[in-house]
C-alpha positions as CSV (number, residue, x, y, z in Angstrom):
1,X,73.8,25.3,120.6
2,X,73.4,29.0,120.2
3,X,75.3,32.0,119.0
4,X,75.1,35.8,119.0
5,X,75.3,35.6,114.8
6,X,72.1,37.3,113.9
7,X,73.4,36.9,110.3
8,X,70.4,38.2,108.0
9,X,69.9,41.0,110.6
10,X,73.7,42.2,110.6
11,X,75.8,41.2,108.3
12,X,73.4,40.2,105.7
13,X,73.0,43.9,105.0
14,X,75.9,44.8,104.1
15,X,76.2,41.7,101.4
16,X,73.2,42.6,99.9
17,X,74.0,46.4,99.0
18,X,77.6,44.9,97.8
19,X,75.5,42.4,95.2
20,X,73.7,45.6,93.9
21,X,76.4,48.1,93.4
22,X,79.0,45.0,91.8
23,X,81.6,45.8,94.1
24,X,82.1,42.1,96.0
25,X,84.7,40.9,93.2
26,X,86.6,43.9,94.0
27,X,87.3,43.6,97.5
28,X,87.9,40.4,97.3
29,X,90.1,40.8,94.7
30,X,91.9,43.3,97.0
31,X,92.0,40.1,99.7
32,X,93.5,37.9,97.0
33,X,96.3,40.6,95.9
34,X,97.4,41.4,99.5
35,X,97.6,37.2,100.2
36,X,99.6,36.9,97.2
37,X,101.6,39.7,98.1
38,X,102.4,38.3,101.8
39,X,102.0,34.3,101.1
40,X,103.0,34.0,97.4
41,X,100.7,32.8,94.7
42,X,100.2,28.9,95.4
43,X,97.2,28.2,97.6
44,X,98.6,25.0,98.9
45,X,101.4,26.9,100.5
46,X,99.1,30.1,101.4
47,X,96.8,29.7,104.3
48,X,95.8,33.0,103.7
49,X,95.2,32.4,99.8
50,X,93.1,29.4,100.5
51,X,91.0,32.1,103.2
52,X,90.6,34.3,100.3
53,X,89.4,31.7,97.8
54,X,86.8,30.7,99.8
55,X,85.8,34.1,100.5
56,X,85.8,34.4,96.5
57,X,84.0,31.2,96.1
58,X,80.9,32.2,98.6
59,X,80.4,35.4,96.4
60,X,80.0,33.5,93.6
61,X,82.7,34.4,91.6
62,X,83.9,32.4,88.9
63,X,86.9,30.2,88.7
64,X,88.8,31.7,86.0
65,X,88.3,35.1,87.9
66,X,89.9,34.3,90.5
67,X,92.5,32.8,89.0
68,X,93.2,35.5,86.9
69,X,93.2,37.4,90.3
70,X,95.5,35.7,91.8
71,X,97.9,36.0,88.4
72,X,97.3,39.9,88.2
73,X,98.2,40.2,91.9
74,X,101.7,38.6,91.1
75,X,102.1,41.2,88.1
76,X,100.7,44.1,90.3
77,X,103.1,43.3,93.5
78,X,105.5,46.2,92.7
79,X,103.1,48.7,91.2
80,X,100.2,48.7,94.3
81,X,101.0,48.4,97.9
82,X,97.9,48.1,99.8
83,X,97.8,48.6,103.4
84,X,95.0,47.4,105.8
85,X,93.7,50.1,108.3
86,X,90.8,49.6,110.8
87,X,88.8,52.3,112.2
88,X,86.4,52.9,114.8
89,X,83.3,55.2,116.0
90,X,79.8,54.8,116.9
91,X,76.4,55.4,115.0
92,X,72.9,56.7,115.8
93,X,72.1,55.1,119.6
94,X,75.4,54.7,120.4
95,X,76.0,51.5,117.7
96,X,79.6,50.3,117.5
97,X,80.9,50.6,114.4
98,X,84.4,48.8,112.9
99,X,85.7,49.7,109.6
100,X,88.1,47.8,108.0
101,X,90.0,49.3,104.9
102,X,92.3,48.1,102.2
103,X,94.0,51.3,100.2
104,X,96.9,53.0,98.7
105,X,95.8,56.2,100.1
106,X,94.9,56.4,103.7
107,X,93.9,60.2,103.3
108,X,91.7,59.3,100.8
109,X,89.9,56.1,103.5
110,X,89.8,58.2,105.9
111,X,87.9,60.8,105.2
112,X,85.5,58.4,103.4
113,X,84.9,57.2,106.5
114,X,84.9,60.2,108.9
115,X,82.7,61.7,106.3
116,X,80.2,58.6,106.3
117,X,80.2,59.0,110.2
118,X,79.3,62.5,109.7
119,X,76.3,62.6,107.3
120,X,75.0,59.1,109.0
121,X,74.6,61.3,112.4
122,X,77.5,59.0,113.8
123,X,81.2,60.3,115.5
124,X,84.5,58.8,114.3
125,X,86.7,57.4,117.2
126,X,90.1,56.6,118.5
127,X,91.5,53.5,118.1
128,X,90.5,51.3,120.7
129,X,87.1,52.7,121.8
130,X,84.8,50.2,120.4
131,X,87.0,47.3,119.4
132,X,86.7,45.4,123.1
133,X,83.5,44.9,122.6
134,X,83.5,42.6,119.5
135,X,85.5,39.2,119.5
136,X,87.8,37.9,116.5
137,X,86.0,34.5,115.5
138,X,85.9,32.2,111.8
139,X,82.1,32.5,110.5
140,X,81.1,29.8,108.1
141,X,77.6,30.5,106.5
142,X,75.6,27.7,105.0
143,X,72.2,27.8,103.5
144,X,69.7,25.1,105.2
145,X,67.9,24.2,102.4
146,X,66.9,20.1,102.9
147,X,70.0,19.8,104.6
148,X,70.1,17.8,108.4
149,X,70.2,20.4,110.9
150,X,72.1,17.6,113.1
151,X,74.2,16.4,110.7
152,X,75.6,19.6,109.8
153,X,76.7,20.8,113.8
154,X,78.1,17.2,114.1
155,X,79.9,17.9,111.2
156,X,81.2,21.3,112.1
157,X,82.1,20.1,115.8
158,X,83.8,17.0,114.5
159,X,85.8,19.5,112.2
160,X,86.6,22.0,115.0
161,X,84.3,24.5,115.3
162,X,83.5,26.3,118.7
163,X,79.9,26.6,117.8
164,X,77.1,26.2,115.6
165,X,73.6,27.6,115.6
166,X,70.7,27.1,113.2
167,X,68.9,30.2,112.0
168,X,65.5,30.1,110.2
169,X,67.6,30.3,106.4
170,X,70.7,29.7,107.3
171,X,73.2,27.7,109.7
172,X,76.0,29.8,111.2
173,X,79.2,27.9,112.3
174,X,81.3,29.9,114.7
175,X,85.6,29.1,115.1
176,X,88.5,30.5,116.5
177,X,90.3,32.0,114.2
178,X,93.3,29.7,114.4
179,X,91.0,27.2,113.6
180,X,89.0,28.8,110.8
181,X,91.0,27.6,108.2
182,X,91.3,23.8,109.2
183,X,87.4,23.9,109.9
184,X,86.5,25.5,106.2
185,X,88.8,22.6,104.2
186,X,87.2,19.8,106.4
187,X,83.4,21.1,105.9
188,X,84.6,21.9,102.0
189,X,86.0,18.3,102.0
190,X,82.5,17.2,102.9
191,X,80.8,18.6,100.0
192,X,79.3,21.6,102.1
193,X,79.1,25.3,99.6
194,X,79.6,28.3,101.5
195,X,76.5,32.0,101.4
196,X,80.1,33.4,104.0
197,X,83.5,32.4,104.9
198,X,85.5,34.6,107.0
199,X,87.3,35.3,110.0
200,X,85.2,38.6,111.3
201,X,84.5,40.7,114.2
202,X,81.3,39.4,116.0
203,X,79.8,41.8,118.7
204,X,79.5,40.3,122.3
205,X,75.9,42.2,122.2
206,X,73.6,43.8,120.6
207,X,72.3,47.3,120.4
208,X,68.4,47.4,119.8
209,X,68.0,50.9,117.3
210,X,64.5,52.5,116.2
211,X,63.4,52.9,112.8
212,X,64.7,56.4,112.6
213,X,68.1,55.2,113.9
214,X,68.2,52.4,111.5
215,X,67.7,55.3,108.7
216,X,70.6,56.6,109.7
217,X,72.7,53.9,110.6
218,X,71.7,52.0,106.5
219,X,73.0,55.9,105.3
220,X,76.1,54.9,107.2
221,X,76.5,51.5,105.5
222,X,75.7,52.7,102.2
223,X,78.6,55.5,102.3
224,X,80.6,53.0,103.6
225,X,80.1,50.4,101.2
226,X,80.3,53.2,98.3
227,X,83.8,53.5,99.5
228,X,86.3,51.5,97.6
229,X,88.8,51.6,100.3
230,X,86.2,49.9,102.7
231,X,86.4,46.1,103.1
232,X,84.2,44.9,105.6
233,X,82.1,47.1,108.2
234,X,81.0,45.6,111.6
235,X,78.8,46.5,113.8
236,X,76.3,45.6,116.6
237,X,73.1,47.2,115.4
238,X,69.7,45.1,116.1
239,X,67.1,46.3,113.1
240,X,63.9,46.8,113.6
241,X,61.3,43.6,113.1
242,X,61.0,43.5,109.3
243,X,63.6,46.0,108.8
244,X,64.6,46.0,104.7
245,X,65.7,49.3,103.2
């Protein structure tokens, strides 16, 4: 079966530059105190919790980190009151861009982001103008490693999932997001570990960019990700062949 994942091309991008600046435990830290806040603190009876956990779990964070997360985002509750706001504009060649914040200032986001749009030769938007061109879907992320590439789709069709496609590194699992959750435990269940996790925005297509538009559209990922209000930039960029700056 195919998909439109693209994984190390798009989103793998992104991870990376969040591994070297050290900043992945904090945004997912952000995920866990906002699920707290809306679910309550026990994962068996927080859908979203148990969402957030895996999240933490595929960026390698420890255990006791997150449980002592999820303890400081029952102390925090009254103190910080995070509220999510996504925006939207295009890059260099017309690349759709979707922001997706987490803060306790929304001056303070958004002018990280318009400014990142700015320097990155990229326009901010309106709400709206980009975001009907990307669907809502559960990713699941697994490395191949010696694993059965047939084994692993029956696996993820048996549990749910709408579709599965086998990249040279990696195999991408694709759900609705209703059914993200269900698919995750059942894989988990199996004894499958998790490189991603998440219910994302994946682009219907792709936008082929030249090596001087990738420049600029890597500046606008790297403002973006230096923003600590920023929690998960999509986009539908193609990168050049070989493309690793």
């Amino acid at each position: 079966m195919s998909g439109h994942s693209k994984w190390h091309n798009i989103q793998n991008k992104k991870g990376k530059a969040d591994a070297q600046r050290g900043k992945i435990f904090t945004k997912v830290g952000k995920e866990i105190v906002l699920a707290v806040k809306n679910g309550g603190p026990v994962p068996e009876n927080n859908p979203k919790l148990r969402d957030a956990i895996a999240k933490a779990k595929a960026a390698n964070m420890p255990n006791d980190t997150i449980n002592r997360s999820i303890k400081k985002a029952s102390g925090e509750l009254a103190s910080v009151d995070y509220e999510r706001i996504v925006y939207e504009g295009y890059g260099p060649s017309g690349v759709a861009v979707i922001i997706e914040t987490l803060t306790d200032n929304r001056n303070r986001s958004a002018g990280d982001v318009r400014a990142a749009f700015s320097k990155g030769g990229g326009t901010m938007g309106t709400t709206g103008c980009v975001n009907f061109m990307f669907q809502e879907k559960g990713e699941i992320v697994i490395e191949r490693a010696d694993l059965d590439e047939e084994e692993i789709m029956m696996m993820a069709l048996d549990a749910g999932a709408e579709d599965f496609e086998a990249e040279d590194e990696v195999f991408v699992i694709t759900t609705s997001p209703d059914d993200f959750g269900t698919v995750r435990e059942a894989l988990e269940a199996d004894g499958l570990e998790f490189l991603e996790a998440a219910v994302k925005m994946i682009p219907d297509t792709y936008t082929a960019i030249d090596e001087e538009a990738a420049k600029k559209m890597q500046k606008i990922l790297n403002l973006l990700d230096d923003s600590d209000d920023v929690q998960e930039v999509y986009h539908n960029a193609e990168f050049p062949e070989g493309w690793d700056e």
